[in-house]
N, C-alpha and C positions, 0 to 999 in steps of 0.2 A: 477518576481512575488515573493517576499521576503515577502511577507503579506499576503500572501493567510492562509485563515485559517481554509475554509472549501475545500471541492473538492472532486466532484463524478466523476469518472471513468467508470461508472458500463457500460456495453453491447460494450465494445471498443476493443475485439478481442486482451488485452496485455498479454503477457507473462511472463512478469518481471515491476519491479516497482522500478527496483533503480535508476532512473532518478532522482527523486521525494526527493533524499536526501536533496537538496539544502534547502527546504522548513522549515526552523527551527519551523516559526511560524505554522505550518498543525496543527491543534488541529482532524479533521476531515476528514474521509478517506472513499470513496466507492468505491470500487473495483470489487465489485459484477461481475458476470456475464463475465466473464475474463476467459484466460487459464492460468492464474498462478500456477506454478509448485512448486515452493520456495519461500521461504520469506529474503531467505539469511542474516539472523540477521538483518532484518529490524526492531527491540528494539533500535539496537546502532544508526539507521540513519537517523530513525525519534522518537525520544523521546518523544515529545510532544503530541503525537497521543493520545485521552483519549475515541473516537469512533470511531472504524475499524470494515467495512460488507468486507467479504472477501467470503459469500454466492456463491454457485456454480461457485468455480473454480475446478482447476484441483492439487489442490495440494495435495503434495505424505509426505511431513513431513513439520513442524511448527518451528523443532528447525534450527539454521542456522550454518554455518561453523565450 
């Protein structure tokens, strides 16, 4: 999936999202509704990101590593 540019996640029970590094082209990201705890410098791994819903998870800090 090296072209995906948008992608909604939202109500899918993840906890982590660094799978998702591969995706250079993701301009689009919802994650909503998730137990995400970290973001683990997800700035260095998806760059291209220019709208991220990260609404009702479970996360405990923003900054990463």
């Amino acid at each position: 999936m090296p072209h995906v540019e948008s992608l909604n996640l939202s109500h899918n029970r993840l906890t982590d999202i660094n799978c998702l590094q591969f995706l250079s082209t993701l301009t689009q990201l919802d994650v909503s509704y998730n137990t995400i705890r970290r973001l683990d410098a997800l700035h260095t791994r998806l760059g291209n990101i220019t709208d991220l819903c990260l609404a009702n998870n479970k996360l405990e800090t923003l900054a990463g590593r």
